[in-house]
C-alpha positions in Angstrom: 156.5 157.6 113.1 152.7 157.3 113.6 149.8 159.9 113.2 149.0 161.6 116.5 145.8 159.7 117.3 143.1 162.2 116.3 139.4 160.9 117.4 136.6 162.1 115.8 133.7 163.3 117.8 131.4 160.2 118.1 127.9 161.2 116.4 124.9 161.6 118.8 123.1 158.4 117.8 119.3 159.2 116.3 116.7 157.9 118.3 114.7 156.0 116.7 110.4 155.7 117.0 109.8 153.0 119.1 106.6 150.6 118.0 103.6 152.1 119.9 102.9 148.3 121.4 106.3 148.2 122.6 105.8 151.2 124.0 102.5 150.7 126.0 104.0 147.4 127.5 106.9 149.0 128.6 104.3 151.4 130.2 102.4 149.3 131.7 105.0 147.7 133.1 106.8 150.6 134.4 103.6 151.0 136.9 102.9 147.4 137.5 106.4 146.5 138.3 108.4 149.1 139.5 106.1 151.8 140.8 103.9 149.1 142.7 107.1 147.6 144.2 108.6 151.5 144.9 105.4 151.8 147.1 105.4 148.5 148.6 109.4 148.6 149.6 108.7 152.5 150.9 111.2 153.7 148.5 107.8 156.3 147.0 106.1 158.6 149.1 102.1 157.4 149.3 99.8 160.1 148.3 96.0 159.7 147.7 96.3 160.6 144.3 95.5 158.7 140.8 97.2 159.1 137.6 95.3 158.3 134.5 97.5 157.8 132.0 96.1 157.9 127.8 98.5 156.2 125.2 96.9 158.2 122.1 98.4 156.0 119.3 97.4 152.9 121.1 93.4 153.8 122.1 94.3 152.9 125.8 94.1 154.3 128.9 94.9 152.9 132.9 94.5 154.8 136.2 96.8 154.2 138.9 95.9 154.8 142.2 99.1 156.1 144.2 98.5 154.1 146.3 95.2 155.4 147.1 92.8 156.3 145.0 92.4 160.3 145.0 91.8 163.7 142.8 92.6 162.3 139.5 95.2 164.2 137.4 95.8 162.9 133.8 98.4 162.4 131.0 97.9 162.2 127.6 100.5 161.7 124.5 101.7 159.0 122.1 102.7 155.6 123.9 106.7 156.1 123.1 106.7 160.0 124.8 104.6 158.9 127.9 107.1 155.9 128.0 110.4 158.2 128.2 108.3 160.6 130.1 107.4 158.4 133.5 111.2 157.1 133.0 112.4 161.0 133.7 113.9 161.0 129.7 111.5 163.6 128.7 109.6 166.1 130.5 106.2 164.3 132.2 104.6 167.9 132.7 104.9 168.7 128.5 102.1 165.4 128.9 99.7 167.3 131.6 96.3 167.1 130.2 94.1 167.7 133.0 93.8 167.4 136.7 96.5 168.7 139.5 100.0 169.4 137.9 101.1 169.0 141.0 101.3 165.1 141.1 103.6 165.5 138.4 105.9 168.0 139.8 106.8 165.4 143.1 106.6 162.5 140.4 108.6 159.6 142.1 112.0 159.4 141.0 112.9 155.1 140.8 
């Protein structure tokens, strides 16, 4: 006769810091790739809007014109938090640093 099968509760894996380079790229490519093809494909409202975005850790910082260039509302934290942040993981307004919240609040969802 065989044990009833008793599963353990799997653990909630750690996350990990993800290298600030890393980080940036995938940042940068979230904007050059998929929010410049979510525009061109109609799949993100336009708005005349720009989004400057400031990787603290890294010294960088891009704006992005969505797809016009408008009132500028910015966002500011370590590469790795914007990163999950523009991907909807982690709260983009907690990044607000200046400028219209409001861009933020109809954030496109891709």
């Amino acid at each position: 006769m065989g044990r009833p099968d008793r599963r353990r509760p799997r653990a909630r894996p750690r996350r990990r810091p993800t290298d600030t380079c890393v980080a940036a790229d995938g940042v940068d490519e979230f904007f050059d790739v998929f929010v410049a093809t979510g525009l061109a494909a109609g799949m993100v409202p336009r708005s005349a809007a720009t989004l400057a975005v400031e990787l603290t850790d890294a010294g960088a910082r891009r704006e992005h014109d969505l797809p016009e260039a408008g009132p500028v509302t910015t966002i500011r934290g370590p590469a790795a938090d914007v990163l999950l942040a523009v991907w909807g993981r982690a709260p983009l307004q907690a990044l607000h640093a200046d400028g219209d919240p409001s861009v933020l609040e109809n954030w496109p969802r891709i």
